[in-house]
C-alpha positions as CSV (number, residue, x, y, z in Angstrom):
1,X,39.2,44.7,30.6
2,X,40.5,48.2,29.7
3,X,39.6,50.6,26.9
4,X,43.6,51.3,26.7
5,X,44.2,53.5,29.5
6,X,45.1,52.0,32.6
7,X,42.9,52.8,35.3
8,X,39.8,52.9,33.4
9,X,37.2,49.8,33.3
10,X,35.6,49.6,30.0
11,X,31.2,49.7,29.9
12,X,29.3,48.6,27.8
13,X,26.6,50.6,28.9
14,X,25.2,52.2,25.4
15,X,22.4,53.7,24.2
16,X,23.0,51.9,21.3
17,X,22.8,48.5,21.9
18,X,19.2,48.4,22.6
19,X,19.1,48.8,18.6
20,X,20.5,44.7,19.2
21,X,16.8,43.9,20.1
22,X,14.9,44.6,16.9
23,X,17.0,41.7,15.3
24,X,15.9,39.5,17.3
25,X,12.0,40.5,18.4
26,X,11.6,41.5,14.8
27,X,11.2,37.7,13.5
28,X,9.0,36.5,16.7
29,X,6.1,38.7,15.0
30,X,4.7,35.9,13.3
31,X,1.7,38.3,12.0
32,X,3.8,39.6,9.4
33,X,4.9,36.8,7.8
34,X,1.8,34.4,8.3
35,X,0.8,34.3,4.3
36,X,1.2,33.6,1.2
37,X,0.8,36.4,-0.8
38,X,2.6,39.0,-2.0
39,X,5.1,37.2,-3.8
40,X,8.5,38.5,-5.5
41,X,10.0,37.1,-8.2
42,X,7.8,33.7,-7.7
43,X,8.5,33.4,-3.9
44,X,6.1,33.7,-1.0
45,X,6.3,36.2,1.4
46,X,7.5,33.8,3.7
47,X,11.2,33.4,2.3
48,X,12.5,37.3,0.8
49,X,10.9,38.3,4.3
50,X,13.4,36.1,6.1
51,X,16.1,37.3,3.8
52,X,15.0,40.9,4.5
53,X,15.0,39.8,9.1
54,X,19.0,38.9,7.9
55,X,19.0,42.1,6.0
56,X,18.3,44.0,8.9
57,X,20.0,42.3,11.1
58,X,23.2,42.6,9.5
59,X,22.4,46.3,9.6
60,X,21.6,46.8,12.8
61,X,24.6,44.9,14.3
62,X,27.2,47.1,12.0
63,X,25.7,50.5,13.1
64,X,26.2,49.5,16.9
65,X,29.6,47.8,15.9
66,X,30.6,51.3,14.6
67,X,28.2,53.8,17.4
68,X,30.8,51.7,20.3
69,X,33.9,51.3,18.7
């Protein structure tokens, strides 16, 4: 592959896509979701914390999208 210019290999040697890993290592920390309370808006910590892991992950994926573009 080619960024464009002929002659020139593209790498995807970034900084930034080490920020890729707290999506995925964030929701193997079972400690911080291993209870029941606080809850928001009638659900356990459990569920909006799993919306919160795709909340971040979503995050994190654009900003490297846009760092190696």
């Amino acid at each position: 592959m080619t960024t464009g210019e002929p002659g020139q290999p593209r790498t995807d040697r970034s900084p930034w896509n080490w920020l890729l890993v707290v999506p995925i290592v964030l929701p193997l920390l079972t400690f911080l979701f291993n209870a029941d309370e606080p809850r928001l808006l009638g659900f356990p910590l459990f569920y909006w914390l799993q919306l919160a892991f795709i909340v971040v992950g979503v995050t994190c994926t654009t900003i490297v999208y846009r760092m190696t573009k």
